[in-house]
N, C-alpha and C positions, 0 to 999 in steps of 0.2 A: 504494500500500500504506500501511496505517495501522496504528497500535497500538488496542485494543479500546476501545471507548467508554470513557470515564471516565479516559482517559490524558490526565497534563498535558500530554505535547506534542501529543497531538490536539485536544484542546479550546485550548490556546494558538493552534494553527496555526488550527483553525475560528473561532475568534473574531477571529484577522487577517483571514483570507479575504473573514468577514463584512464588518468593518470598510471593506474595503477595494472592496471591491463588494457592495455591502447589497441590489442589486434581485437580481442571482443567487443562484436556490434551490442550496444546498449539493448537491454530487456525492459520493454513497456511493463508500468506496474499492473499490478492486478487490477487494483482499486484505484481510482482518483479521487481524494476527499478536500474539500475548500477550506478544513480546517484542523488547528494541530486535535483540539477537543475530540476533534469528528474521528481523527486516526487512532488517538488511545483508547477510547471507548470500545469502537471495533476492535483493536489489538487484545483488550482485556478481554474482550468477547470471542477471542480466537476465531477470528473471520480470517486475520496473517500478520505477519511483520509488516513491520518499517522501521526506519529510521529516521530520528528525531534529533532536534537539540538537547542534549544532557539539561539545559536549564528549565524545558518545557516538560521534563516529565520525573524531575524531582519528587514532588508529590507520591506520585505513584509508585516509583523505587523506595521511598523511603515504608510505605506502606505495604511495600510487597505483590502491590499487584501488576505490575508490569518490570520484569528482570533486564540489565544489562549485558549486552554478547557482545564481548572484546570482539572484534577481529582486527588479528594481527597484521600488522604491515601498513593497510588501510590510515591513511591519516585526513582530514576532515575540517578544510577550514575556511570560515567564509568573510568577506570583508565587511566593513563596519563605515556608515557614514555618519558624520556629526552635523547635525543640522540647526539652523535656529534663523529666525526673523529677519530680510532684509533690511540693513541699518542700523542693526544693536552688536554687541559682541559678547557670548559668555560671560557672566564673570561669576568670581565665587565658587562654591562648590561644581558648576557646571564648566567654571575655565579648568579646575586642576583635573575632572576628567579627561576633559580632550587633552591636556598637556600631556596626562601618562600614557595618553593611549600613539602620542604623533610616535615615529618608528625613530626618528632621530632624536633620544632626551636629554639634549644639548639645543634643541628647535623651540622657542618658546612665541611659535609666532601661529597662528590661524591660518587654515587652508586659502583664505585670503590675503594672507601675508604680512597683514595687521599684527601687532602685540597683541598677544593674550594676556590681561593683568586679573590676577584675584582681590577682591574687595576686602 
């Protein structure tokens, strides 16, 4: 089971897949469901697998009713945008995320190029 085209965790998960065995042609899911809700419920209901964001199904690992399956090798990662308002900039609790998350932590500036200051 998968979330509808155009989902970052299906495109994140297809583009591991890819990576990770590039001769095999891609396997259409079973299921298409428009949401993560829609996938666990059926997962718990053993209609089949998927794969999910580890932080969308918390919950349910921790109460045991849907288990995690390492697979090995496979690595799983999707990008991340920072967004906010045209004309304002972060600040405060919301600048020091975007500063830990930029890839250079010597960059203290906004995808705009602007300083990022905390308040």
């Amino acid at each position: 089971m998968s979330r509808e085209h155009g989902s970052g965790t299906r495109s994140a998960y297809e583009r591991a897949m890819t990576a990770a065995e590039p001769a095999t042609e891609p396997v259409a899911p079973m299921l298409e469901l428009s949401s993560t809700t829609a996938i666990k419920a059926a997962v718990e209901n053993g209609i089949g697998a998927a794969v999910l964001s580890s932080l969308a199904v918390t919950t349910e690992l921790a109460r045991r009713s849907l288990v995690a399956v390492p697979v090995p090798g496979l690595r799983i990662t999707r990008a991340l945008t920072a967004i906010w308002p045209t004309g304002s900039e972060p600040a405060g609790p919301a600048a020091d995320l975007i500063r830990a998350a930029l890839a250079d932590p010597g960059d203290r500036s906004s995808p705009s190029g602007r300083a990022i200051t905390s308040a």
